[in-house]
C-alpha positions as CSV (number, residue, x, y, z in Angstrom):
1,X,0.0,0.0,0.0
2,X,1.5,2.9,-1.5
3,X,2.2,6.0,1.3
4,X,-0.5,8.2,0.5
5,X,-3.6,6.1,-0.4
6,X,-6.5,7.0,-2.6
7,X,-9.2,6.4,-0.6
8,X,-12.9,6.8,-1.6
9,X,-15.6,7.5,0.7
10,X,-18.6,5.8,-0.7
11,X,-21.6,7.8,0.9
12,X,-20.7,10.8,1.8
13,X,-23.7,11.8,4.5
14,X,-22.2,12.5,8.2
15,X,-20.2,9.8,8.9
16,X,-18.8,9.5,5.8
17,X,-18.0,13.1,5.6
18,X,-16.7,13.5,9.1
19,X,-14.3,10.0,8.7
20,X,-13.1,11.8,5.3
21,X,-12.1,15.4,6.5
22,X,-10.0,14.2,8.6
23,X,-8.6,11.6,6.4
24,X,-7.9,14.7,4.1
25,X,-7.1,16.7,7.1
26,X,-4.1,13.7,7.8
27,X,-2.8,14.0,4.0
28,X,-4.4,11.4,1.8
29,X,-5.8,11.6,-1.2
30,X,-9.5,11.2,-0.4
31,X,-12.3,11.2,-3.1
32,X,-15.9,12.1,-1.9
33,X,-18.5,9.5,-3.5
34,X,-21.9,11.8,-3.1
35,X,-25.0,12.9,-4.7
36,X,-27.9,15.8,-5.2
37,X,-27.2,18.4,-2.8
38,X,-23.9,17.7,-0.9
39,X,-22.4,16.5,-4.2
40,X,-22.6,20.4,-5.1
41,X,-21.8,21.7,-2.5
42,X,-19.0,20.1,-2.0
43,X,-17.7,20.8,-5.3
44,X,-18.6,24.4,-4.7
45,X,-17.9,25.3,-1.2
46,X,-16.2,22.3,0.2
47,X,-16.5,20.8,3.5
48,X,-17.0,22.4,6.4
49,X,-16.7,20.6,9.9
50,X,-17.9,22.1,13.1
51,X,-18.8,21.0,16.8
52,X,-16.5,19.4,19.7
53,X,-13.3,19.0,17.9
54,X,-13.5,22.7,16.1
55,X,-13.9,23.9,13.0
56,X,-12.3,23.7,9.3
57,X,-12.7,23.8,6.0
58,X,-11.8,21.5,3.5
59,X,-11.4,23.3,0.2
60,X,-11.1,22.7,-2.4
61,X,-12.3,19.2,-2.2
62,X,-12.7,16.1,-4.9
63,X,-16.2,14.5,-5.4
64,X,-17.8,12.9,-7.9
65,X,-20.9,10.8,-8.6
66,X,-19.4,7.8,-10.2
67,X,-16.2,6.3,-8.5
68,X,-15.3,4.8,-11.6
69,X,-14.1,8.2,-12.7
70,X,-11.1,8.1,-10.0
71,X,-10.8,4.7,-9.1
72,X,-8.7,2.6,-8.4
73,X,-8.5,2.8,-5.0
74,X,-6.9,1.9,-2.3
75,X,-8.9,1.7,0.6
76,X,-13.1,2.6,0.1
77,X,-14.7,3.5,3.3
78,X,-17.7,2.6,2.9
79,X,-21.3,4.3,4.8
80,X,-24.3,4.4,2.5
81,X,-27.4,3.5,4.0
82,X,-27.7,-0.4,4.7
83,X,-30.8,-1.0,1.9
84,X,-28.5,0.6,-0.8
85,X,-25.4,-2.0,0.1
86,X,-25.8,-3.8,-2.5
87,X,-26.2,-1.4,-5.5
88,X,-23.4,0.9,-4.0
89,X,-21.2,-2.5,-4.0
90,X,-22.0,-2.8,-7.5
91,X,-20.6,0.4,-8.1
92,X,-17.3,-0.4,-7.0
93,X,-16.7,-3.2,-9.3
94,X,-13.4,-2.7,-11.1
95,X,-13.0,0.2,-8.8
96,X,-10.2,-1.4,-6.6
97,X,-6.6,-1.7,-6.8
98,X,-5.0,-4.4,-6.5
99,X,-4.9,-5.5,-2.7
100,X,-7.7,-2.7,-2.3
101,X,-10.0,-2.9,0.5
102,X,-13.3,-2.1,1.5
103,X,-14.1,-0.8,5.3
104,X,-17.5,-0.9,6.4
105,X,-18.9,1.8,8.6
106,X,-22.6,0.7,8.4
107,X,-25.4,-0.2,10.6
108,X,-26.4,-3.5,10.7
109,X,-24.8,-7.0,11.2
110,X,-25.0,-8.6,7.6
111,X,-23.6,-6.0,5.0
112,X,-19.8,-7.6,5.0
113,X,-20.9,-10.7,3.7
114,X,-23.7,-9.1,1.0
115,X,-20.1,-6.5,-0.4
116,X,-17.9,-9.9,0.0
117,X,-20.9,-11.1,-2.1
118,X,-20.3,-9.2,-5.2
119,X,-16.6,-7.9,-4.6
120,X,-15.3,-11.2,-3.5
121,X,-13.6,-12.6,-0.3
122,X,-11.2,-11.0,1.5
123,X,-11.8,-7.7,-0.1
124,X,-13.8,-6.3,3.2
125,X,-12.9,-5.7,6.6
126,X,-15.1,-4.9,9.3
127,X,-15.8,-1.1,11.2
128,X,-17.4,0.2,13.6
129,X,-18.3,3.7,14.1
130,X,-18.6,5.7,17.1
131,X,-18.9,8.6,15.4
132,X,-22.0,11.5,16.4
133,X,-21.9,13.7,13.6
134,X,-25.0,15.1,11.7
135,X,-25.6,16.9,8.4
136,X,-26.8,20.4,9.0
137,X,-26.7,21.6,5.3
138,X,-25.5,20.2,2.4
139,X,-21.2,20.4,3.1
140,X,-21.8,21.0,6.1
141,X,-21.4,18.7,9.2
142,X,-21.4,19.1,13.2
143,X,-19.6,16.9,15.1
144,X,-21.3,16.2,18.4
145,X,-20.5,13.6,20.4
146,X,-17.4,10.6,20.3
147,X,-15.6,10.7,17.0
148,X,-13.7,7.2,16.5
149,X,-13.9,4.2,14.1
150,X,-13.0,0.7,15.3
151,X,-12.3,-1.7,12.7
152,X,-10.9,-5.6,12.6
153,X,-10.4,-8.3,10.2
154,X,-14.0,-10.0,9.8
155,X,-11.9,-13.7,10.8
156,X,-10.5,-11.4,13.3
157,X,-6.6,-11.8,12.2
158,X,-4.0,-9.3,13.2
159,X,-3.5,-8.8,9.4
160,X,-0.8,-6.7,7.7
161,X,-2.9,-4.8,6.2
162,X,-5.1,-4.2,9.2
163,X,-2.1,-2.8,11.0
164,X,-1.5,-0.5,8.2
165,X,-5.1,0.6,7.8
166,X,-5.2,1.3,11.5
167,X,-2.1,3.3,11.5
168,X,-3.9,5.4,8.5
169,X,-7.1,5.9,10.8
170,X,-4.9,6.9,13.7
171,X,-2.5,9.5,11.9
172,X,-5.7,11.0,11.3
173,X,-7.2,11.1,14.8
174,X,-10.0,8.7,14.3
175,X,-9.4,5.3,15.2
176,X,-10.9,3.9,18.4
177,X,-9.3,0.3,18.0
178,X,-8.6,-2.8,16.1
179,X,-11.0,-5.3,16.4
180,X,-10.8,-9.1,17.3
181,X,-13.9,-10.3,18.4
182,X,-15.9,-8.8,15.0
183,X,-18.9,-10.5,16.0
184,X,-19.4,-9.7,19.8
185,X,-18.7,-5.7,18.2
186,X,-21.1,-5.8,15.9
187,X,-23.9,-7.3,18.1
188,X,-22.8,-4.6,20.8
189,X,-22.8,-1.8,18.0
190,X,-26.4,-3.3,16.9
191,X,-27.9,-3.2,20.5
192,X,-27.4,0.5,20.8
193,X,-28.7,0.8,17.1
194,X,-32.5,-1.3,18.2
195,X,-32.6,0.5,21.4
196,X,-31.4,4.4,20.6
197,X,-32.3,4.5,17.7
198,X,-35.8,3.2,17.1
199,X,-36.9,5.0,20.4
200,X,-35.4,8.1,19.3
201,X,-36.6,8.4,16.3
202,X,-40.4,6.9,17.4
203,X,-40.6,9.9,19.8
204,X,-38.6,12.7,18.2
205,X,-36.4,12.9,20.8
206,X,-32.4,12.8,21.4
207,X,-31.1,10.5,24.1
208,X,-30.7,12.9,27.1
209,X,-34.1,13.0,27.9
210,X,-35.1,9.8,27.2
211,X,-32.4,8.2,29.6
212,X,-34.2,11.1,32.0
213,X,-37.5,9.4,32.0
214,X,-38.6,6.4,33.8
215,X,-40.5,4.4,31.6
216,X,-38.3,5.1,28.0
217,X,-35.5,4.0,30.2
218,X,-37.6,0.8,31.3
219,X,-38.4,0.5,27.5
220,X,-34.7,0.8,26.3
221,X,-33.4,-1.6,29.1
222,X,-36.2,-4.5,27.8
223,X,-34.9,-3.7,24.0
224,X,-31.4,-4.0,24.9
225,X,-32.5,-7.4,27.0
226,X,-34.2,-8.8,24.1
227,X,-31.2,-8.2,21.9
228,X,-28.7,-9.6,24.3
229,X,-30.8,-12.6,24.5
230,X,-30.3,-13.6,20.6
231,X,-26.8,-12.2,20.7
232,X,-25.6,-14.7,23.1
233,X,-27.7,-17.1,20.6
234,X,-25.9,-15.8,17.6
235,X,-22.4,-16.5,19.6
236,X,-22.1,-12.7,21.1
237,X,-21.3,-13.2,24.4
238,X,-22.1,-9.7,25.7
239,X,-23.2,-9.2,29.4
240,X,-26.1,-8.5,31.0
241,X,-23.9,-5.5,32.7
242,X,-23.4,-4.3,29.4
243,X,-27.4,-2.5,29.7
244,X,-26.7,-0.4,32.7
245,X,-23.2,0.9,31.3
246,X,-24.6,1.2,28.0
247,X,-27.7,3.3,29.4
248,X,-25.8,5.2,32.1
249,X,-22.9,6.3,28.7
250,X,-26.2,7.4,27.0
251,X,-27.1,9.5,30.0
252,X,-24.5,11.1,30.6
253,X,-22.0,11.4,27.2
254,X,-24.5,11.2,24.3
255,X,-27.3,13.1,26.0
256,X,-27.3,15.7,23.0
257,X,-27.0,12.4,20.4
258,X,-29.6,12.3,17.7
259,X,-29.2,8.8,16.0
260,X,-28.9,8.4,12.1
261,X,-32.6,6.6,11.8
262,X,-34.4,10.2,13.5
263,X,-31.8,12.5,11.3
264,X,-33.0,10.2,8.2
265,X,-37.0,10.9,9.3
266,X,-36.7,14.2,9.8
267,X,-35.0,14.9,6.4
268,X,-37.8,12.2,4.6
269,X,-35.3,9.6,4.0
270,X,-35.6,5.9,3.8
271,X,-35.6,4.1,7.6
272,X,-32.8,1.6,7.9
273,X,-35.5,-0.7,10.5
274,X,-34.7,-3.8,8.5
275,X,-30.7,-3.2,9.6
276,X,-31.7,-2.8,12.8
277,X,-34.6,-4.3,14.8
278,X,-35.2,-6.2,11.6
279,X,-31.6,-8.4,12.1
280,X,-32.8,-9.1,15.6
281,X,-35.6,-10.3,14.5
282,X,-34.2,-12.1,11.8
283,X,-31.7,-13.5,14.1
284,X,-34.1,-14.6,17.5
285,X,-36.5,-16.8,14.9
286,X,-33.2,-18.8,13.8
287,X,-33.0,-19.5,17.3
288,X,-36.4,-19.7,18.3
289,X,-36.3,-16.6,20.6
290,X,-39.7,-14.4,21.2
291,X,-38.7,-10.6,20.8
292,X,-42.0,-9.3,21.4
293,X,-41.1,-5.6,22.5
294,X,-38.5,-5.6,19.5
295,X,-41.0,-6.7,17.2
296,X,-43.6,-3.9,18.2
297,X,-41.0,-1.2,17.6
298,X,-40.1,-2.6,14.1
299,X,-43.7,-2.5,13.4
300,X,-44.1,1.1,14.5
301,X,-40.8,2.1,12.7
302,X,-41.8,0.9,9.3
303,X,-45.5,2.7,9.5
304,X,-43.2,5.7,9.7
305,X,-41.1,5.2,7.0
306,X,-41.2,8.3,4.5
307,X,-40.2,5.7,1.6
308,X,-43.0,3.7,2.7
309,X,-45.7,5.9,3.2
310,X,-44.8,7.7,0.0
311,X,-45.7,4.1,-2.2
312,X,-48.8,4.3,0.1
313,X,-50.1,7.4,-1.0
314,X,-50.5,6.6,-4.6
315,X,-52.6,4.1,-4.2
316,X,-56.6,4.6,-3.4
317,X,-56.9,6.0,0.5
318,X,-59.8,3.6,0.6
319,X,-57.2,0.6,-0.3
320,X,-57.0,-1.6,3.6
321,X,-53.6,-2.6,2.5
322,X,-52.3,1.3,2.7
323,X,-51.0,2.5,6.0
324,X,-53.7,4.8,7.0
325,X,-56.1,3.7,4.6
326,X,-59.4,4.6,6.1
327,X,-61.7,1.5,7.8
């Protein structure tokens, strides 16, 4: 791997942004994979970052639509939505060099093996972000809360090229750690995901007050019970402590957080509910587990789905299949 990579960031919302400023930030030679809006004003304006860490501008910047027209690359780090994985992966085809890589940054617990899939094995490693960030205008991005990446070889290896990566990710001030255990990190990245997120965004609310209040916190601590429950099915071995230390980090560090899934509803985007409460799901009837809590929130989620409701509405308002439809 050469000493400054060409690395393209395939989804360029506010993960993706934040992870490639500083990238850029660090040195490398970064290519911003976006659309609509933020692919202009990026190309425009550049990208602005804003919130705990400071501020700065990075300008001028490269994006583009297609990441054919840059490729290859070296390392793609990619974070578009979990229900585009598969059409973003197509995308990259040919797009690689040779010993490139893909890093995953996603929600969710099955998008490695759907990129392996159509890239081909070995070609993926795993991430996780612990990255608060938000979109507050197209090129535009506030950082809010903790601001790292984890990432690991999916057999969890201490690879070559996993030391070099994480070197990459630390010259730039992002990486949290390397990880060995991918499974037990995704599960642990997935509970927060069916409890903060889906409550969040059912209510409107960041995480602050809903730690604050008795019975959301009841709710969250049966969610993240539920989840641990098929995790140790699916060979997570995450303890039951984990809930209080998880609740009492939401309390008090990510009280301001306002989880990807509500920034998606209020901008009328696609709800990622089948990465999230949808794996667990998915994952407790494999093992025969009832989820019944999780199971109600998935169902609530996906009657608010903008995508969703927007298929609904062409159809006839007296039509009983139609969220909504009169009865």
């Amino acid at each position: 791997m050469k000493s400054v990579n060409q690395i393209l960031i395939m989804g360029s919302g506010a993960i993706g942004a934040f992870v490639g400023a500083y990238l850029t930030r660090a040195g490398e030679r970064v290519v911003f994979c976006a659309r609509g809006e933020m692919l202009r004003a990026l190309k425009e304006h550049g990208l602005r970052m804003g919130g705990i860490r400071g501020e700065f501008t990075i300008n001028p910047i490269v994006a583009t639509v297609d990441p054919r027209e840059f490729a290859p690359y070296d390392i793609c780090i990619f974070c578009v939505k979990s229900y585009d994985t598969e059409s973003a992966a197509r995308q990259l085809i040919g797009c690689l060099a040779p010993g490139g890589v893909v890093i995953t940054l996603q929600n969710g617990i099955e998008n490695e093996y759907r990129i392996e899939e159509i890239l081909g094995k070995g070609r993926v490693l795993a991430g996780n972000s612990r990255i608060g960030a938000e979109v507050k205008a197209p090129g535009v991005v506030h950082h809010s809360s903790t601001g790292y990446a984890d990432i690991g070889e999916l057999d969890g290896s201490d690879s070559e090229r996993l030391r070099r990566i994480a070197a990459i990710f630390d010259r730039a001030g992002i990486l949290g750690s390397t990880i060995a255990n991918f499974r037990l990190a995704r599960w642990e990245k997935l509970l927060g995901n069916c409890c903060y997120n889906v409550v969040a965004t059912l209510t409107r609310r960041p995480l602050g007050p809903l730690t604050d209040d008795p019975d959301t916190a009841r709710l969250m601590r049966t969610l993240l019970t539920e989840a641990i429950t098929v995790a140790h099915a699916e060979g997570a071995p995450i303890q039951m402590e984990f809930i209080d230390e998880s609740l009492e980090h939401a309390q008090k560090i990510l009280r301001k957080n306002r989880p990807s899934t509500l920034q998606d509803l209020e901008r009328g985007k696609p709800l990622e509910y089948e990465a999230i409460s949808g794996a667990v799901i998915r994952a407790a009837r494999r093992h025969g587990i009832e989820v019944p809590v999780t199971e109600a929130m998935y169902a609530l989620l996906k009657m608010l789905d903008p995508a969703l409701n927007a298929k609904a509405a062409k159809k006839d308002p007296a039509d009983p299949s139609a969220p909504g439809a009169a009865r």
